[in-house]
C-alpha positions in Angstrom: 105.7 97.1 90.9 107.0 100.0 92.5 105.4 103.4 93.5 107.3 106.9 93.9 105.3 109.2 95.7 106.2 113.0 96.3 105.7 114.6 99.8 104.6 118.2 99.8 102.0 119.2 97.9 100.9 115.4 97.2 101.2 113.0 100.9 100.4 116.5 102.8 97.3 117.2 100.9 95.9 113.4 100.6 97.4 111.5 103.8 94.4 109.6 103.7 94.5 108.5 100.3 98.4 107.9 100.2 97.8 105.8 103.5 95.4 103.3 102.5 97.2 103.1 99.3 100.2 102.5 100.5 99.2 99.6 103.4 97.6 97.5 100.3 100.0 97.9 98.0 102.7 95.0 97.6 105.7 96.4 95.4 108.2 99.1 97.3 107.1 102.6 98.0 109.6 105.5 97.8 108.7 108.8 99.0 110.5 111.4 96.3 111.3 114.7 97.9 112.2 118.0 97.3 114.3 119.0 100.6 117.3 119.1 103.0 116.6 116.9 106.2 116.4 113.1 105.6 115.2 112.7 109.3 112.2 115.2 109.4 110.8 114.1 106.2 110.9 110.8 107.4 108.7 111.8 110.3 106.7 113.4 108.6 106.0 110.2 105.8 105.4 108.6 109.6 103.3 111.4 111.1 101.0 110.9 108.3 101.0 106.9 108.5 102.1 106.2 105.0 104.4 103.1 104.5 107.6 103.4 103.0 110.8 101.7 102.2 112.1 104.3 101.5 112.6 108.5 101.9 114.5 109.7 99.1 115.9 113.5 99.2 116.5 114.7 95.9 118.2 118.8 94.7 116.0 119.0 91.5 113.5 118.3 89.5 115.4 116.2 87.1 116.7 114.4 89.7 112.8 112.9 90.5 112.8 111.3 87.8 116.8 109.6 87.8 115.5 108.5 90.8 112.1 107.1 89.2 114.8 105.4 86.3 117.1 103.8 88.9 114.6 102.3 91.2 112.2 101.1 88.4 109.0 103.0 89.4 106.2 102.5 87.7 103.3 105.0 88.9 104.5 108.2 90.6 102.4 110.7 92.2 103.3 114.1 92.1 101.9 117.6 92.0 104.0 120.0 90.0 103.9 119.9 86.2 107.8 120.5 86.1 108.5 117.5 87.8 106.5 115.6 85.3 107.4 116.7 82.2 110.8 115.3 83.0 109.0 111.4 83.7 109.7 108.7 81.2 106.8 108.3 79.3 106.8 104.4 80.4 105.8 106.0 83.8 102.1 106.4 84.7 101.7 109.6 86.5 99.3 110.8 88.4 98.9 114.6 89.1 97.7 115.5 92.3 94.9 118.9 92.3 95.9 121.5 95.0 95.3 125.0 95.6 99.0 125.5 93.7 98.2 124.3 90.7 94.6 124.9 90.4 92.2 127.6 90.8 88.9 126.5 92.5 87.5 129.8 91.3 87.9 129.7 87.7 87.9 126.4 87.8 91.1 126.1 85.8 94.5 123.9 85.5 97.8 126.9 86.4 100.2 126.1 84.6 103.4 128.5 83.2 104.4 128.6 79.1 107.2 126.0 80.0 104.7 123.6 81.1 101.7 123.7 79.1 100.3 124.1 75.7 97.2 125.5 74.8 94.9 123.2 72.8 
């Protein structure tokens, strides 16, 4: 099975986690990113000692998850509620905490209208 894993916000914040993950696991590992230089995002997967097969460089949000469709990823890591809501549901996601999507202080999820519901 494959794993899509988002850089900023998500490798930057758990390299650890993301590298021992990533030397066990056995399917292919695409790193899923939001930005405009192949090479330095690539070195920065490396700098961080994650395993890839590959660095993907996507223009939207949207375009996450056409990726996550076309390379049949199954559990995607991410840390930004827009990107998720556009996920197949046949996806398992996991949401990555960080200091932009949640407040240590109040001890609460942020999240804008378009993203969340109030339960």
């Amino acid at each position: 099975m494959n794993i899509g894993i988002d850089l900023d916000g998500t490798i930057t914040d758990a390299p650890e986690f993301f590298r021992a993950l990533t030397s066990k696991w056995d399917g292919k590992v695409y790193i899923i990113t939001y930005r405009d230089n192949k090479e330095i995002a690539e070195n920065d997967v490396k700098k961080f000692g994650v395993k890839f097969d590959e660095v993907i460089l996507v223009n939207s949000f949207k375009e996450k998850a056409d990726v996550i469709r076309e390379k049949n990823i199954k559990f995607f890591f991410d840390d930004m509620d827009e990107v998720i809501t556009h996920i197949p549901e046949d996806v398992m996601v996991f949401k990555v905490r960080n200091g932009g999507n949640f407040c240590s202080d109040s001890g609460k999820w942020l999240y804008s209208k378009n993203t969340g519901k109030l339960i």
